[in-house]
N, C-alpha and C positions, 0 to 999 in steps of 0.2 A: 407598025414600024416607028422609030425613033425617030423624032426630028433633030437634023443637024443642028450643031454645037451653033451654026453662026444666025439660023433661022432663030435658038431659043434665046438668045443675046438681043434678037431684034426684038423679039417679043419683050422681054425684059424693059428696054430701053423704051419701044413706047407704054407700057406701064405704068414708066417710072416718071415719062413726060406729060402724059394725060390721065389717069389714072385718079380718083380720089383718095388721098392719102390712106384713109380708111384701107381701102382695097389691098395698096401698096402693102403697107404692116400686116394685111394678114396674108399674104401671099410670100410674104419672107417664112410664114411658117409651116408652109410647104413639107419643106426637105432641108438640111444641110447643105444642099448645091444651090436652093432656091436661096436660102438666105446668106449666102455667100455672095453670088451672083449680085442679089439687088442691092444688099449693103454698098457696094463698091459702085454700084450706080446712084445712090442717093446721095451718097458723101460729097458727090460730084455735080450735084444737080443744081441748079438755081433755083426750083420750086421749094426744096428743100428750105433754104433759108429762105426765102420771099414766106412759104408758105408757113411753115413749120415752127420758125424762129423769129419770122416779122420782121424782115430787113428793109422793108420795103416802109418803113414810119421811120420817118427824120426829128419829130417831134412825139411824146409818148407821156400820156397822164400816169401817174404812180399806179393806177387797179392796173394800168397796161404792163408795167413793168412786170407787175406780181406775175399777169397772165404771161409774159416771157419766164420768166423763176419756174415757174411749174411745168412749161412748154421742157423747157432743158431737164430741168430733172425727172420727168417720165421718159426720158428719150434709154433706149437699150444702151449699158453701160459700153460693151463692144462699139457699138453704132458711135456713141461719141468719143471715146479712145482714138477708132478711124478719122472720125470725121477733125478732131485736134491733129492727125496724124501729117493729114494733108494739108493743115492752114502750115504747118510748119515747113513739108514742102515745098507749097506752092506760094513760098511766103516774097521772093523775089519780085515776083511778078502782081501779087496782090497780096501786101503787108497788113498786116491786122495788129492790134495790142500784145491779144497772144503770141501770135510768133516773132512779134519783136521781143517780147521778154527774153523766149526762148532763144532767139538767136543773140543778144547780149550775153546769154548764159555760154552758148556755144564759141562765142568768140573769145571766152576768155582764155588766154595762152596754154594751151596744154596740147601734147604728144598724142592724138586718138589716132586710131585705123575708124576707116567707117563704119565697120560692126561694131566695135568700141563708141562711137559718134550715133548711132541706130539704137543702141541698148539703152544711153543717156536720154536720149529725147522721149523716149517710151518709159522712161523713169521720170522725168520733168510731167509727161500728161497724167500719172497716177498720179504724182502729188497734186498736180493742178485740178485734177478730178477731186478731190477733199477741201477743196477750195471754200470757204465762205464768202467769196463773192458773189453777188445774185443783184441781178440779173445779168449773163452772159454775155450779150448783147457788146456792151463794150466793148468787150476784149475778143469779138471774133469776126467783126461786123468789119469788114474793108471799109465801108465807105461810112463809118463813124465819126463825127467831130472829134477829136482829141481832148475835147474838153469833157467826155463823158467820164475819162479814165480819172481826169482831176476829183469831180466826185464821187468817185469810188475809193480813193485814197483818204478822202475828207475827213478829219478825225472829228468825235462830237463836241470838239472846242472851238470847231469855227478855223482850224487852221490848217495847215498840212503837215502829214509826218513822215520825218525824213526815211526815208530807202535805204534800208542796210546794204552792206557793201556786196554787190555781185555774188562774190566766194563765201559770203554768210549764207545767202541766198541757194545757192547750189548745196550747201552744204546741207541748211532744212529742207531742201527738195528732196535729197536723198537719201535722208532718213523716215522722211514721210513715206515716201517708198517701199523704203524696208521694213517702216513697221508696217505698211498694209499688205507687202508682200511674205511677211513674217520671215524676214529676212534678216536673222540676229548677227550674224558673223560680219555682216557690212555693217549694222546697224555699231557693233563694238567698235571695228576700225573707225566708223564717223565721230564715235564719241572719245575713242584717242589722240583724236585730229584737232580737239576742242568742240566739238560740234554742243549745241545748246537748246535742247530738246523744247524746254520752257520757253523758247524766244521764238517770236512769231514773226513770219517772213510779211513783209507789209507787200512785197512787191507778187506774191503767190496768194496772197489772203491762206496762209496754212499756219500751225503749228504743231509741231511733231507729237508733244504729249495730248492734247486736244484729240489727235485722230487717234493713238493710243489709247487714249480711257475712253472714247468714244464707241469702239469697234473692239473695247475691251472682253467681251464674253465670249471672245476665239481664246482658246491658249493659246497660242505664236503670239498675239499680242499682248496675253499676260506677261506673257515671258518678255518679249519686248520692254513692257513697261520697269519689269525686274531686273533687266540688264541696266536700264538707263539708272532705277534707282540704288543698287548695287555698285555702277562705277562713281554715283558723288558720294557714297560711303567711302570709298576704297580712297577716295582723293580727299577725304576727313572735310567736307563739304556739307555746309545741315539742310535736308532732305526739304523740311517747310521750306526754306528761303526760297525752292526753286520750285515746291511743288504747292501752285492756288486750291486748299480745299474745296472752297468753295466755287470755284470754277469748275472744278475734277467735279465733285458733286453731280454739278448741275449737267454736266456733258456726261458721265460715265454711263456704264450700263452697272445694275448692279452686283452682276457677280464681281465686274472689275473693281466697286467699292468694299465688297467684303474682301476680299482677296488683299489688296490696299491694308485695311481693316487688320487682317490675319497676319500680315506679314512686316508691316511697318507702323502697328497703331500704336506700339508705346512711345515709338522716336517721335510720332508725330500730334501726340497731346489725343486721347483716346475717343475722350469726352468729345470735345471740340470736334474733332472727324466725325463722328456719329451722330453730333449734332447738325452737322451741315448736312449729313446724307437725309436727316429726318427732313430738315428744311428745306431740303431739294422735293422729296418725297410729296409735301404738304402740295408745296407751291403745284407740283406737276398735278396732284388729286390721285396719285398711285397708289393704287390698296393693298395691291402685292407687295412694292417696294416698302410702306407703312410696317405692315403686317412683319417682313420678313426685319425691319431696323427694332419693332419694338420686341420682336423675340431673340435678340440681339440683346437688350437692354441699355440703360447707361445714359437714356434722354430726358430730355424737360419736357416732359407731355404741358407745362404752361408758359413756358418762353420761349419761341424761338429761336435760334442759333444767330449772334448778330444784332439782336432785336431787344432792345431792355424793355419795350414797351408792346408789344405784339404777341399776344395769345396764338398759339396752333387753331385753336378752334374757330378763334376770327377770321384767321390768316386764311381759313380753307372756305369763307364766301368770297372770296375775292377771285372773281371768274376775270381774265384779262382778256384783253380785245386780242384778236385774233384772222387774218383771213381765211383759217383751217375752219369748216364748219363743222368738221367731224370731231376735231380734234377741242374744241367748247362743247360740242354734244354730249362728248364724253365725260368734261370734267363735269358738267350740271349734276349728268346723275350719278356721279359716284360722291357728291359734296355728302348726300344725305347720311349714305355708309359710313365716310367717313368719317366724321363729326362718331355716328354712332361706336365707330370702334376704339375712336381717343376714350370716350367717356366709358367704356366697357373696359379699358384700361387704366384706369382712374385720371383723368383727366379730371379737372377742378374748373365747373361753368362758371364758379364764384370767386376762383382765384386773379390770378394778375392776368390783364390789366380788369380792372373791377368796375359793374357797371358805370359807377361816375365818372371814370375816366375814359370811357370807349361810347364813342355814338354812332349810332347809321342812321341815317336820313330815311325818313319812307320812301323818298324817291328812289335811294339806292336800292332800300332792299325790293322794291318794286321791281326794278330794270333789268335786276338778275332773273330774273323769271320765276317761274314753281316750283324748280328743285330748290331754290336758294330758300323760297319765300317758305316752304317746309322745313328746310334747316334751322329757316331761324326761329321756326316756331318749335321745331325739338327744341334747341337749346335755351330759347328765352321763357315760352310755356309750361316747357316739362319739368324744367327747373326752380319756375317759380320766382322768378326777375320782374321787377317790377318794371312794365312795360316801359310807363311814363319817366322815368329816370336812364330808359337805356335808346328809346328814340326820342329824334328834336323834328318837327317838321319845318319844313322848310320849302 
C-alpha cells in the first residue's frame, strides 16, 4: 500500500535535515516526484548553505574561495535557478546582494502585471547564471559584509568601476537571456531599443556577445550572434569596432569561430581573425581546434597573432598555473603532439624568434615536467640547436 502524501513529505524533510548530503543528491534521483519534492526542500534548508556553500565562514583564505567556485558550479543548474528564485522572494525579510540587484532592476518605473513581474526575474536569474563572478558567496550570503561585493567590482587598477545605469543593466540582462534562450525575436526588439551586445553589465558580471560566442555551437546562438552582427551592418556600424577578436577567440567554441570566419571574415581582416583563433588554439594546447585552423589555412605557423616576438612552438611550453588539475594534465600531454603537428606542417624550429634571442632557463624547462622536458627535446635535439646558445642556467 502507498504511503500518504504527508507521511512521504515527513520523510523527505527529515532527509533533507539529517541526511548526509551524499544521500540527499542521490535520492533526488529517484523519480520525478523525488526530485521535485526534495529540490523545494533543500532551497529551503539552512544545511543547504551552511553545508553546501559555506555560510557558515566570515573570514575565508583564496584555496577556500576556489573550493566555494566549484561548490556552486557543480550544483544542478534547476537546483540553482530555484534556489536564486527564492533569495529574490524571500529577499524582504533576508536581503542578500543578489536580490538587491534584482529588486533595484524591479523597481525601476514600468507598467508589469505579476506574470509579466515572474517572467522578468526568471530572465534576470539566466543572465545571472552566465555570470563571471565566482565566488557566489557574495552575492547570496545574508549575512555578508558588504564589503565583499566592493571586491568583486575591484577592477585590476586598483580602483572601482562605475555601474552602468539600472536600464543598461536590465537591457544586457535581457539579452543574455535571449541568447541563451535562443530567443531572436526579443533579442532584435532589444537591439532596436539600443541595446549593446559588446558592453558588459559590471553590476551582473555578464556580457551578452561573451555568452553568445561562448555557447556558440547551438544554432539559435549562431543565429543569435547573426542577428546582433547583421543589425550594426544595417545601422552602417563597423563590425571590428564592436566585435574583440581576440576575446571572441579565446571564449568561442569553434564552430562559432568558423561560422564568424564564413560569414564575416572579409569585413573583418581574414588573416587577423585566423590568426587569433590559431593563438587561442596554441594557448588552450587544442589539437582539434589546431588541426581544424591549419586546414583552414592563411596562418603564421612562426609568429603569433599579437606577438612580433613569440614563436607558436615556444608559445606551446608554456603550461600556466592553474587550479584545474585536469585541465594542466591535459595540456602536458598534448604539448608533445603539438609541437609535432606545427612542424608536420612546416613550422620553422630555426625561424623567428631565433635561438639567440629566445632563452629557457633549466629550471623552467625542469618545472614543466616530462612532457615539456620531451618537447623540448623534440624541438631543440631533433633539430639540431645548439643546446649551449639556447639555455642560460641560472
Amino acid at each position: 500500500m502507498a504511503l500518504p502524501v504527508e507521511v512521504k513529505l515527513r520523510i523527505f524533510e527529515e532527509l533533507v535535515d539529517t541526511s548526509p548530503w551524499e544521500e540527499v543528491w542521490r535520492a533526488r534521483l529517484v523519480s520525478t516526484y523525488f526530485e521535485h519534492e526534495l529540490t523545494k526542500l533543500i532551497i529551503k534548508s539552512p544545511r543547504f548553505e551552511v553545508e553546501s556553500l559555506r555560510f557558515e565562514r566570515v573570514f575565508q583564505w583564496h584555496e577556500q574561495a576556489r573550493q566555494e567556485a566549484r561548490m556552486w558550479n557543480t550544483l544542478p543548474i534547476r537546483l540553482k535557478h530555484l534556489y536564486l528564485y527564492r533569495k529574490v522572494q524571500i529577499h524582504s525579510r533576508s536581503p542578500s546582494r543578489f536580490s538587491s540587484l534584482v529588486q533595484d532592476i524591479l523597481d525601476v518605473p514600468n507598467e508589469r502585471t505579476s506574470a509579466e513581474t515572474d517572467t522578468l526575474i526568471n530572465k534576470l536569474i539566466d543572465a545571472w547564471m552566465c555570470s563571471k563572478f565566482r565566488p557566489m558567496r557574495p552575492f547570496v550570503d545574508p549575512t555578508d559584509d558588504r564589503s565583499q561585493m566592493e571586491w568583486v567590482i575591484n577592477d585590476p587598477q586598483g580602483g572601482f568601476v562605475e555601474l552602468e545605469p539600472l536600464q543598461e543593466t536590465l537591457n544586457l540582462a535581457l539579452a543574455t537571456s535571449a541568447i541563451k534562450r535562443n530567443d531572436c525575436a526579443e533579442l532584435r526588439t532589444l537591439l532596436s531599443k539600443g541595446a549593446n551586445l559588446a558592453q558588459e553589465s559590471m553590476r551582473f558580471g555578464i556580457m551578452p556577445l561573451a555568452e553568445a560566442a561562448y555557447s556558440g555551437s547551438k544554432e539559435g546562438n549562431k543565429q543569435a550572434l547573426k542577428v546582433w552582427i547583421d543589425h550594426l551592418k544595417k545601422s552602417a556600424r563597423s563590425i571590428s569596432k564592436y566585435l574583440d577578436l581576440r576575446e571572441t577567440a579565446a571564449l568561442a567554441s569553434m564552430e562559432t569561430m568558423e561560422f564568424i570566419d564564413d560569414e564575416y571574415g572579409d569585413e573583418l581582416d581574414r588573416s587577423r581573425l585566423r590568426g587569433e583563433m590559431f593563438r587561442a588554439a596554441i594557448y588552450s594546447k587544442d589539437l582539434a581546434k589546431m588541426q581544424r585552423i591549419l586546414d583552414r589555412g592563411g596562418v603564421n605557423l612562426n609568429r603569433l597573432e599579437g606577438h612580433t616576438g613569440v614563436s607558436p612552438l615556444w608559445a606551446l611550453l608554456d603550461i600556466p598555473q592553474s587550479d584545474n588539475a585536469n585541465e594542466i594534465s591535459r595540456q602536458r600531454e598534448n604539448v608533445t603532439q603539438a609541437v609535432e603537428l606545427l612542424l608536420r606542417n612546416g613550422a620553422d624550429p630555426n625561424g623567428y624568434p631565433s635561438p639567440s634571442q629566445y632563452h629557457l632557463s633549466t629550471n623552467h624547462v625542469a618545472s614543466e615536467g616530462q612532457e615539456a622536458q620531451s618537447t623540448f627535446a623534440l624541438v631543440v635535439v631533433f633539430h639540431q640547436y645548439h643546446i649551449s646558445s639556447l639555455i642560460k642556467t641560472h
